[in-house]
N, C-alpha and C positions, 0 to 999 in steps of 0.2 A: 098428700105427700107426693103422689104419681105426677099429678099437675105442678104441682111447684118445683121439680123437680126437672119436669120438660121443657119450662120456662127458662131458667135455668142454663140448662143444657143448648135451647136455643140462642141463648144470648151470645153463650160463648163459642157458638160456631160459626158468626156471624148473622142470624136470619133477622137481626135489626140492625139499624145505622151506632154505629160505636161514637164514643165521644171524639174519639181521633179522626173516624169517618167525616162526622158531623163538619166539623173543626176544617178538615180538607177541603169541603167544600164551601164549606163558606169562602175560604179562604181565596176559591178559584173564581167566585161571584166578586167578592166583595174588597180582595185585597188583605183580607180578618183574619187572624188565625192560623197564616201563614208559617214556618218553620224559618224561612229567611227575614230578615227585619225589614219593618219598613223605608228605612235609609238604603240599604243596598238594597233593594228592590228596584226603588227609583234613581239609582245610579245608572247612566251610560255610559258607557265607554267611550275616549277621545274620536273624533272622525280622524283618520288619515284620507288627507287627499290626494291624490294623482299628482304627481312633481310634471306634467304636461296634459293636455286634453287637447278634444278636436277643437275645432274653432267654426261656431257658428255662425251667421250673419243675418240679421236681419235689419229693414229702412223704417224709419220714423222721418215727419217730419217736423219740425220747430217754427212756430208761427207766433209771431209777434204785432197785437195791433197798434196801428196807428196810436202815435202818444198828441193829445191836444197842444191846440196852438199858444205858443208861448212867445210872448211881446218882450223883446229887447228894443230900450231906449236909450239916447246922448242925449246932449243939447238941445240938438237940432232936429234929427232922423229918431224915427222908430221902427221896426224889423218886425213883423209879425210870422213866425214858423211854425210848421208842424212837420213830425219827422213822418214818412209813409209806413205804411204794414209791412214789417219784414218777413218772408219766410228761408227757412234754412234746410236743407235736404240733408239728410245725418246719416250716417252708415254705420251699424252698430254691429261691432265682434263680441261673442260670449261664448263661455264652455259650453261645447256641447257632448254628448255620448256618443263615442265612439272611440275607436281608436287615431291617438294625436297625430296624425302624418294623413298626406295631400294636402289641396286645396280647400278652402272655409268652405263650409257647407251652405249655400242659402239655404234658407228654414230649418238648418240642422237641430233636432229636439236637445232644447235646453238641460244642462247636465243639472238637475233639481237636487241630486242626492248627498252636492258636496256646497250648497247655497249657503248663503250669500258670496258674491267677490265683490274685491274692489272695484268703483268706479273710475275710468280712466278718461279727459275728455282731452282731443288730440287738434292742436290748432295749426293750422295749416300757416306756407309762409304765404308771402306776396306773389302773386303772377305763375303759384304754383298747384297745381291741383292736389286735393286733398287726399285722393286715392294715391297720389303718387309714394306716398307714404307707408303703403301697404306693408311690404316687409317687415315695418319695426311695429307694425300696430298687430301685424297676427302672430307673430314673438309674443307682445303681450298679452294678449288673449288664451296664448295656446300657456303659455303662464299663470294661467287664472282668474285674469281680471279681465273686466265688460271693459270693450274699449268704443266708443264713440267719437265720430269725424264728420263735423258740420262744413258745409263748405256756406265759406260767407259770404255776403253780395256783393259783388264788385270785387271780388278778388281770385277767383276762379277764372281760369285764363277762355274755357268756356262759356263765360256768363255772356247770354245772348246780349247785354245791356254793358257788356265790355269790363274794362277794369279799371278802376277808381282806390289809390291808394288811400287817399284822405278820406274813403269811409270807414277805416281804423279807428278813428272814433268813437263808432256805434258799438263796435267788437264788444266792449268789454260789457254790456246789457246785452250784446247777442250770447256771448256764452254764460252770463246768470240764467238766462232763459233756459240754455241747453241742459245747464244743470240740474233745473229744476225740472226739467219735460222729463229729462232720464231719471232719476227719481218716483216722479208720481209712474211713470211706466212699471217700475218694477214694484211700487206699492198696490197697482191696480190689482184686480181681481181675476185678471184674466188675460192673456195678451203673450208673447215670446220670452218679455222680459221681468213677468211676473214672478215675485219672489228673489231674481237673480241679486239684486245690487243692495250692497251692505251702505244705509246711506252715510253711517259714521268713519267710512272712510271712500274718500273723492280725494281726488289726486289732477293736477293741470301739468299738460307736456306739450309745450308749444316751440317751434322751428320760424327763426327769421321775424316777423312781422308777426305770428302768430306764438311767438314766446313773448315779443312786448305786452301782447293782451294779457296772456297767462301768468305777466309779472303781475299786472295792474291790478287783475283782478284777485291773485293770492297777497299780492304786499302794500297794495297804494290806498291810502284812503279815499282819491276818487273812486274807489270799484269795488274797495275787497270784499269778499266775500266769505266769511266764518264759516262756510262747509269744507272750505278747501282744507286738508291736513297733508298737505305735499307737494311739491310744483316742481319738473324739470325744465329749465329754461335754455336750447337748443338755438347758440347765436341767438341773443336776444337783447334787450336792452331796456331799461329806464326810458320811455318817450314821456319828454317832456308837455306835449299837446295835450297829456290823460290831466294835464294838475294836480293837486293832490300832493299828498307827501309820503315818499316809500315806507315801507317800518315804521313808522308812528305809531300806528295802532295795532302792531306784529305782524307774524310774517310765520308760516309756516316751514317745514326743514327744506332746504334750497337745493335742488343738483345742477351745477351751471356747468354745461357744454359747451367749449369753444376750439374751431382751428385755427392754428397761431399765423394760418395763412393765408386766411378770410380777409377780400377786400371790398367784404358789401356790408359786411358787420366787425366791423373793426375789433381785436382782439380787448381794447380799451375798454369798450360795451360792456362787455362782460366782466373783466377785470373791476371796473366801478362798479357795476350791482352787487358781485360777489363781495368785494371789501365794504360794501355799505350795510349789506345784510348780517343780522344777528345769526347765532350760532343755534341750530347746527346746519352747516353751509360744508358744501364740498364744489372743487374744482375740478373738471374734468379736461383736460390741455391736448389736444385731437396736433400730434407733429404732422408737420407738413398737411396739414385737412385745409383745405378750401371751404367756402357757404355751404353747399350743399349736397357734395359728393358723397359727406362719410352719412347721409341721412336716409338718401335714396338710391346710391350708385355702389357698385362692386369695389371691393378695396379694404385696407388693412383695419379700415375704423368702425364700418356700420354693425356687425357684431360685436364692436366691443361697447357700441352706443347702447345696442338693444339691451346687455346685457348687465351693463351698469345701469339703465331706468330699471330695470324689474329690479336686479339687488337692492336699490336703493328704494325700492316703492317698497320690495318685500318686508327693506325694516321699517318703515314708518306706515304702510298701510296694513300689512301680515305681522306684524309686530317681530317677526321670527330674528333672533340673534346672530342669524349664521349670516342672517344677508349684508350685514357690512364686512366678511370678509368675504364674500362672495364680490362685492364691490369694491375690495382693493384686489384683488385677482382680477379683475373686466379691468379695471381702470390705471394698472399699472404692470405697462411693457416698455422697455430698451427702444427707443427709435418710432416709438407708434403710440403712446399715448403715458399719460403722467395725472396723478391724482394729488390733490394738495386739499388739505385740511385746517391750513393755518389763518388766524383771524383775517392777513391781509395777506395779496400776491405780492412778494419782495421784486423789488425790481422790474416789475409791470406796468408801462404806462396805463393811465386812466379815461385818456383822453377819448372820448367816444363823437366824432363828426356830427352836425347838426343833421337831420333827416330832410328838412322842408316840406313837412309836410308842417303847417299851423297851428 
């Protein structure tokens, strides 16, 4: 009785593991036995992101080889070509850690803890340098989304080999390429921009000559390309040289940028792609905006440019509901700029000048 009694006595003062004990610790092993279930256990809570971040930068380049020689024939003549190895030097913005204010960081560490963003790929115009751009691409950046900026051959007012407008042609294979280098970059295992880039949402915003590609390649079926979910087209136009048929084979949601007092891209440019493309389509109408002042230069319009691409990427690449009225707020002031939504521009000529280029 003495014994069994001590036994007893010990049990219930703890000097062995209780069933609840037991239970606890399984439970801190194995996930078992827990008191919380296992549905909310495995619940996370939403991420809130930062509404700006710093802006990091780092260089990739984009190389493309030689494509085999290919034989055109008439009658009479036959043509045998090969196109040369392209390469493209690309500059790439991404969130980085820190506080969002100064200058991009070269090598600034990758902000990993709010990953993925949007892919952003930024096409340069004609005879313009691609950096010159900087303003509206680290706006985008410091907004959340990787931005990248290939400068193309023959169009960089730098390129030791000069400037060649009729290699617009090749554009729209030089930026599949880009698209796909920034991609595998951020699938890699290791690198600046591993992890960063969400590849289900890519976005094209291309200025002048470098919005024709970015049409081509979001709308044309010479080019398109099915990753694209977004295209802002900055002065831009339908070039007839790509072939193809625009919208045929769809078209992703459209933000068309134009100043009504552009005389290197006629307001018509725009006016026709905008009325040719399916919905959902918005008109951006930049008063009194030149080519390329409100893009790169000081004035009433490059803030409201920057600011209507993110509102409008926010709703189609962040899916976020606020961002189209954050994009009728950028894109509608008295005297300085006008947003239209309606299927066609009333009263807009269409008329878009030949380019001459073949």
């Amino acid at each position: 009785m003495v014994v069994i009694i001590a036994v007893v006595i010990a049990s219930a003062s703890g000097g062995g593991p209780s069933r609840s004990s037991r239970a606890a610790s399984a439970g801190s092993s194995s996930g078992r036995g827990s008191t919380t279930s296992p549905r909310r256990a495995q619940h996370k809570p939403p991420v809130h992101k930062p509404s700006a971040y710093r802006v990091g930068i780092t260089n990739l380049t984009v190389s493309e080889p030689a494509t085999a020689a290919v034989t055109t024939a008439t009658t009479s003549t036959s043509t045998t070509s090969t196109t040369a190895a392209r390469s493209l030097a690309t500059r790439v913005r991404y969130p980085a850690i820190g506080a969002p204010i100064g200058p991009p960081q070269p090598g600034g560490s990758p902000d990993l803890g709010h990953k993925p963003f949007p892919l952003i790929i930024f096409s340069q115009g004609f005879n313009y340098p691609a950096e010159g751009y900087a303003a509206l691409m680290n706006a985008w950046a410091r907004a959340g989304y990787v931005v990248a900026d290939p400068t193309y051959p023959l169009t960089d007012p730098t390129d030791a080999a000069g400037v060649n407008e009729t290699d617009i042609l090749h554009h729209p294979a030089d930026l599949r390429s880009v698209i796909s280098r920034l991609l595998a970059a951020g699938r890699a295992a290791s690198g600046p921009l591993h992890g960063l880039i969400n590849p289900s949402e890519v976005a094209l915003v291309g200025q002048s000559d470098g919005g024709d590609v970015s049409l081509a390649v979001a709308a044309n079926t010479c080019c398109r390309d099915p990753r694209v979910r977004a295209a802002a087209i900055l002065s831009g136009a339908e070039l007839p040289a790509f072939g193809g048929r625009y919208y045929a084979a769809g078209s992703p949601p459209l933000l068309v940028v134009q100043g009504d007092q552009d005389t290197i891209n006629a307001a018509g440019c725009s006016a026709a792609l905008y009325n040719g493309a399916p919905a959902p389509k918005y008109y951006v109408d930049l008063l009194g905006a030149s080519h390329l002042t409100p893009y790169v230069g000081p004035g009433p319009w490059q803030v409201r440019v920057q600011r209507a691409v993110t509102a409008f990427l926010d709703l189609y690449l962040k899916h976020e509901s606020g961002g189209l009225r954050r994009l009728q707020r950028a894109a509608q002031a008295p005297g300085v700029v006008t947003l239209t939504t309606a299927p066609a521009l009333a009263g807009q000529s269409t008329y878009c000048p030949p380019t001459g280029i073949p």
